[in-house]
N, C-alpha and C positions, 0 to 999 in steps of 0.2 A: 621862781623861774630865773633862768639866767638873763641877768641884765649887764649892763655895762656903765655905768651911772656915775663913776669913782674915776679917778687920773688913772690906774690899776691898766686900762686898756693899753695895745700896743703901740709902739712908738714909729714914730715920721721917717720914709724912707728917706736914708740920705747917700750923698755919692760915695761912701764906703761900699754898702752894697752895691751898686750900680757899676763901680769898680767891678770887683769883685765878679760880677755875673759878665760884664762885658770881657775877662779874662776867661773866664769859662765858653763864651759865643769862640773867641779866638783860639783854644786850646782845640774844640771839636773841628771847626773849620779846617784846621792843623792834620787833624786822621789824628790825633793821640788817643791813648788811655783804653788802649787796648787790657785785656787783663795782664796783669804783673804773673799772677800766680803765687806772689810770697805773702801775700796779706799784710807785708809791713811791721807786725809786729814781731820784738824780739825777742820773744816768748809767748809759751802757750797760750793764747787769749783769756785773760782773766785768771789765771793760774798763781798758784802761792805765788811763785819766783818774781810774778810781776805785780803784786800786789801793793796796794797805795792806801788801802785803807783797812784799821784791823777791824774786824768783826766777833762778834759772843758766840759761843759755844750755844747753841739751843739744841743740844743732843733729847730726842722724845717731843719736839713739840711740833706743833702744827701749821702750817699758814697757809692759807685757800687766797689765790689773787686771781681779780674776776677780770676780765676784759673784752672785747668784742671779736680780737685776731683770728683769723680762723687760717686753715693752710700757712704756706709757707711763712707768715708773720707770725703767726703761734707757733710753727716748729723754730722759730726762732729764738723769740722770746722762751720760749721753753729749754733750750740751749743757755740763757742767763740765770735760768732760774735752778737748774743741772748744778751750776758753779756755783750759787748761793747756798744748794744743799749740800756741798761737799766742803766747803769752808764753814758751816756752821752747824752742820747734821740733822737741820732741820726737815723735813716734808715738807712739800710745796706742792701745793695744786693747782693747777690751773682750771678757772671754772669758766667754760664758756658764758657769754652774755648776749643778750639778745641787741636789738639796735633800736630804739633809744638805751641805752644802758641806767641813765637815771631810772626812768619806770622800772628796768629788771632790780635794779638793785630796792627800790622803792618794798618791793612786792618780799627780797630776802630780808630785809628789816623785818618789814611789818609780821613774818615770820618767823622772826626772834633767828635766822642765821645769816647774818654777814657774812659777807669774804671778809677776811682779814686787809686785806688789800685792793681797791679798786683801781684800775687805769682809762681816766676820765680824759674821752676825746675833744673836751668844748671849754673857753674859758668859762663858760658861762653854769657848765657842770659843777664845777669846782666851787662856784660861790652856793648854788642850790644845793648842794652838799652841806657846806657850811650852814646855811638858812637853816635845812631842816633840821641840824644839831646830828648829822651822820659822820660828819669829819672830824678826825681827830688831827691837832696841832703837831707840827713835827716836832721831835724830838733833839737833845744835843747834839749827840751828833749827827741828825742827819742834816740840820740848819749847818754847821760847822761847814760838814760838804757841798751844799747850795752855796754856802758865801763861798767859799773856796775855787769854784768850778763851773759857777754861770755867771753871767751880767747882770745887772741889775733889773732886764728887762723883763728876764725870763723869770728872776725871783718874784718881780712883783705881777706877773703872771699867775704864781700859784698861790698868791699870800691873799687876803679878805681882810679889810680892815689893818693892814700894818701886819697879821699874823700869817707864818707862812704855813702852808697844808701839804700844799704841792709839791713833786719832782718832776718836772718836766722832763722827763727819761727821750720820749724821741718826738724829733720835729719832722718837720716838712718844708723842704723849698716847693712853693705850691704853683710857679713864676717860669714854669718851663712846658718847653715844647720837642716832642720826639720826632725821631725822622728817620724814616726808611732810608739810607743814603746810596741805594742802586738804583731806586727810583728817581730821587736827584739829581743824578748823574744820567741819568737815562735821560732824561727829561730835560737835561741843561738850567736846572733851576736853582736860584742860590736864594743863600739863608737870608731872612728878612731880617731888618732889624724896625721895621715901623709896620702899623696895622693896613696902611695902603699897603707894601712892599708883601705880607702877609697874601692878600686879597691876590694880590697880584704873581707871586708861587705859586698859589694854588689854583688861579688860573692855566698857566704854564705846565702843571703837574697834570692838571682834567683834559689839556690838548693832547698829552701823550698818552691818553688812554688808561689812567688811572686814577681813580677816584683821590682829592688828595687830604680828605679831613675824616677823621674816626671820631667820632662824638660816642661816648656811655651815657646815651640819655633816660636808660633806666633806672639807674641813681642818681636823683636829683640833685645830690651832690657837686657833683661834678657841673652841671648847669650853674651854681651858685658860683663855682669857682672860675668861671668863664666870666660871668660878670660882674666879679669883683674886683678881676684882675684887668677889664675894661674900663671897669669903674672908676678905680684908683689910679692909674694912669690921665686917665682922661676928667675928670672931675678933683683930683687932688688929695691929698693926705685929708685935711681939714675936714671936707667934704666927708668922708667916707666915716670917719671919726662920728660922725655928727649924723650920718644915716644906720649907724653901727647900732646907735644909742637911743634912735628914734626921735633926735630932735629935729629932723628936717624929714618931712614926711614924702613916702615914695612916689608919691604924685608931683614931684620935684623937678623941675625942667633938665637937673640934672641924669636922672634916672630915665625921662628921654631919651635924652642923649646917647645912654650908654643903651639900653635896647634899642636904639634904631642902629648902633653901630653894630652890634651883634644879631641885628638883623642881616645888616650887609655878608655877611655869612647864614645865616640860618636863611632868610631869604633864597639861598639859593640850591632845591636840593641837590643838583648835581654835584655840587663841592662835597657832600656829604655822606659817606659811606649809608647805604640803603636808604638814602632821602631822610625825612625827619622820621618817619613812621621805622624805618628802619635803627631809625640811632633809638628811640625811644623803647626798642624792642634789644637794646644791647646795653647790656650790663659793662661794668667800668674796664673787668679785668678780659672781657672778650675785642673789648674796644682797643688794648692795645695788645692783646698778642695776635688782632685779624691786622693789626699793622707790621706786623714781623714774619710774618707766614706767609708761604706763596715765593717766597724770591724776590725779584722783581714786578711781580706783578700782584700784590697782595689787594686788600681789599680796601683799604689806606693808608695814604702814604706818612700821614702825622698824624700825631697825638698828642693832646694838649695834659699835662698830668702833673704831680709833683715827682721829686726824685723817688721815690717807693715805687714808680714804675720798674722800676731795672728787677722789681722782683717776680713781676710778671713776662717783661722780658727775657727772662733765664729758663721762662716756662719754654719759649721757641728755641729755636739755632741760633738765632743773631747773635752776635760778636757787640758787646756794649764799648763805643769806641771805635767802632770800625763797620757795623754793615746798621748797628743804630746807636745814632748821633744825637743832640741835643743842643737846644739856642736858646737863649730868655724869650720868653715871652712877648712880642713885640711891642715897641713904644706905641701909644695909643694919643696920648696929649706926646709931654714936651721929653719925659724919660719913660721908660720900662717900668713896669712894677713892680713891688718884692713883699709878694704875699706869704704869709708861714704858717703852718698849726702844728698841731703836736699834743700825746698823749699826756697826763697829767697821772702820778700812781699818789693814790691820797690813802690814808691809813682809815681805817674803817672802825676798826676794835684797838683799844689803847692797852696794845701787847708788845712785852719784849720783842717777836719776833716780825710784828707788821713795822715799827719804827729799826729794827735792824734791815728788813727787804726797804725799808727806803733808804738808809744810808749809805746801804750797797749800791739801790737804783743812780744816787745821787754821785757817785764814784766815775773814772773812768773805766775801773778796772770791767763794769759790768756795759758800758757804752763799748768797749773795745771787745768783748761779744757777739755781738748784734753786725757792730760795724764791718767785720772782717767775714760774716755769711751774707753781705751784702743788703740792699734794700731799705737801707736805714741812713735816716743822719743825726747827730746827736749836735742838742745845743749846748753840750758840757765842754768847753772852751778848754780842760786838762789833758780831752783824748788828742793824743799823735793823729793826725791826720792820716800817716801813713799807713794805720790800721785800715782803712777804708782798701777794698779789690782791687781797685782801676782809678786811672787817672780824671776819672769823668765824676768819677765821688766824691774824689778828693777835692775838685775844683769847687764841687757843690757846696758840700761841708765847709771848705775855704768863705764862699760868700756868704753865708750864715751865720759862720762866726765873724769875719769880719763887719758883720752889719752894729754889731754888740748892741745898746739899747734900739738903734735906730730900724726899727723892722713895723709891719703892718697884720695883726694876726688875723686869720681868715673871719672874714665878718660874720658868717652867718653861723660860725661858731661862741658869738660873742652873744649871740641875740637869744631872746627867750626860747626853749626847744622845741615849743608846738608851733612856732613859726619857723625858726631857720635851721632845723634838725628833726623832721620827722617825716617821713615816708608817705605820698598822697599827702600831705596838705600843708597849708602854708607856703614858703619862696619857693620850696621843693616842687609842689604843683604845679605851683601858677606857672615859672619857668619848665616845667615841660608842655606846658600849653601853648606857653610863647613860642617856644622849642617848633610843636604843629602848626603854629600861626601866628610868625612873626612880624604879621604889618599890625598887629591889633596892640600897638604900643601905648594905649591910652587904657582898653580895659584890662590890660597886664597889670599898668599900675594902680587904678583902683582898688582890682584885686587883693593887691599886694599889699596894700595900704588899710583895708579892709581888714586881714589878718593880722598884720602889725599890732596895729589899732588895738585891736583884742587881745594880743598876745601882753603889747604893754601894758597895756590897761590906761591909754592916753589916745 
């Protein structure tokens, strides 16, 4: 089960990042980062001409890479994986995966067919990979291109034990909040930078007659991400570190704390696009394009998400930049949080052509892809920034990379996955329970503490 028990977990937000995102809150403020339209690069994205890294010839073989993407994130990825088969002649498949992915993949083992390539959503996937002896060690070169092209934070993200597995191919700024910006403006309301100041927009935003928060509380996901990013702000690095790993148990006065703050919103359905029963009945990617649709008068006016929203925003008309804006997440304690995840692609079968798809993964050439069809951010510190659409990416990607070790990775990605990664039960449950009834902050925690419990086996 994925645990987090090793130094290996994510590092102490520090004012790099906080830099960094506070120039992104002032860049939107600004109306910038409209689309460009040139996508920045100065050649065909991932194309020989702009090539950085060489690749083998695998003319005749095979490579099946499983993942969970579905729409516009798999026609994407599917776009990287186009330019792997044209520089190496290989086949490539892309094999849908179900969500937990560990189980689907569990189930093509025990089957005798792997994918050649997995892209593992969790830190905590990555080591349960390794546990069950399904991961295979990177290869030269594609170690050569992790040291070359990430920080050390995100190396030792993928690695178990000192050895690395992992490509951390794409992250997430997880530390952001979307914004209708006609409603804003309609409404005279300005961006918060604290969780009063938050409370208090979206009061301003519910007098003008619009509803001013879109919750996806049909994937519990997203519920995790609301209170982690409460959490960490408001209870500390240390802290969260230390509930990450189950040594401070969730009956913790700190965990209080941060559900009765998140009460202070959940408490209140009108703030809430269709009350709680409403958000609980909206899936993630409906939660923010009912924020983009309508005009001005949509069905809420914010959405709380990581940057991979701009891919669901592309599904409306909004103008990313100009009719929807973007702010950190607001201070809760003394700074902002800077929560991150990100996919991991681990080599499954020890074949030429799964250790060449990670070497590629591990490049900019195949980051700079992804990045110029938008929706993406890469923690590979060698891609141009410029590659990114819009100046609202670019800002993104900017404070991610500038965070370099010092970042916080999403908790309940770190935790064993029948608690803090599965669908009905475990943080995912209980948090939409809270979600229906958020004064009951005491059997939330028992709950909560009660799965743990079980999951770690402590």
């Amino acid at each position: 089960m994925r645990t987090t028990r090793t130094a290996r977990t994510a590092r102490t937000t520090r004012s790099s990042a906080v830099v960094a995102l506070a120039a992104l809150g002032a860049l939107t403020l600004a109306g910038c980062g409209g689309e460009d339209g040139d996508g920045g690069a100065d050649a065909t994205p991932g194309s020989e001409s702009s090539a950085t890294v060489e690749l083998p010839r695998l003319d005749g073989q095979k490579v099946e890479v499983a993942a969970v993407w579905t729409g516009p994130e798999q026609e994407n990825f599917t776009k990287v994986l186009d330019e792997f088969e044209k520089r190496t002649g290989a086949t490539v498949t892309f094999v849908p995966a179900q969500d937990p992915i560990v189980n689907f993949l569990g189930t093509k083992i025990a089957g005798g067919s792997p994918p050649d390539v997995a892209m593992l959503p969790q830190v905590g996937a990555v080591k349960q990979a390794v546990d069950q002896k399904w991961a295979k060690p990177l290869g030269p070169e594609a170690k050569a291109q992790l040291a070359e092209n990430y920080a050390k934070g995100w190396q030792d993200l993928g690695s178990v034990d000192g050895t690395p597995y992992g490509v951390y191919f794409k992250a997430a700024n997880k530390s952001l909040v979307w914004y209708n910006n006609a409603v804003f403006e309609n409404a005279g309301a300005s961006v918060p930078k604290s969780w009063k100041e938050f409370l208090t927009t979206a009061e301003t935003i519910s007098a003008s007659g619009v509803t001013p928060v879109s919750v996806g509380g049909a994937d519990g996901w997203t519920l995790t991400d609301w209170f982690e990013n409460v959490y960490l702000s408001q209870a500390g690095p240390e802290k969260y570190d230390q509930l990450a790993r189950h040594e401070i148990k969730w009956t913790d006065p700190s965990v209080a704390q941060a559900l009765t703050t998140l009460g202070e919103l959940f408490g209140k359905p009108g703030l809430i696009a269709g009350g709680a029963s409403g958000a609980l009945q909206t899936e993630f990617p409906k939660s923010v394009t009912q924020t983009f649709t309508g005009g001005d008068q949509p069905k809420g006016a914010m959405v709380f998400e990581g940057d991979f929203v701009t891919v669901n925003i592309a599904q409306t008309e909004a103008e990313i930049g100009t009719d929807a804006k973007v702010f950190p997440f607001p201070a809760v304690g003394d700074r902002a949080p800077v929560v991150t995840g990100g996919d991991a692609a681990v080599a499954l079968k020890d074949t030429k052509g799964a250790q060449a798809l990670l070497t590629f993964l591990a490049s900019p050439d195949a980051a700079r892809i992804w990045a110029g069809a938008g929706g993406f951010i890469s923690p590979n510190k060698s891609l141009d920034v410029a590659a990114y659409p819009n100046d609202v990416q670019r800002e993104i990607a900017k404070a991610l990379i500038a965070a370099g070790d010092d970042f916080r990775f999403d908790m309940s990605d770190q935790m064993p996955q029948s608690f803090g990664g599965t669908p009905g039960k475990g943080e995912w449950k209980a948090l939409q329970d809270f979600l229906k009834n958020p004064k009951d902050v005491a059997g939330t925690q028992a709950r909560l503490e009660a799965d743990a419990a079980k999951a770690y086996g402590n």
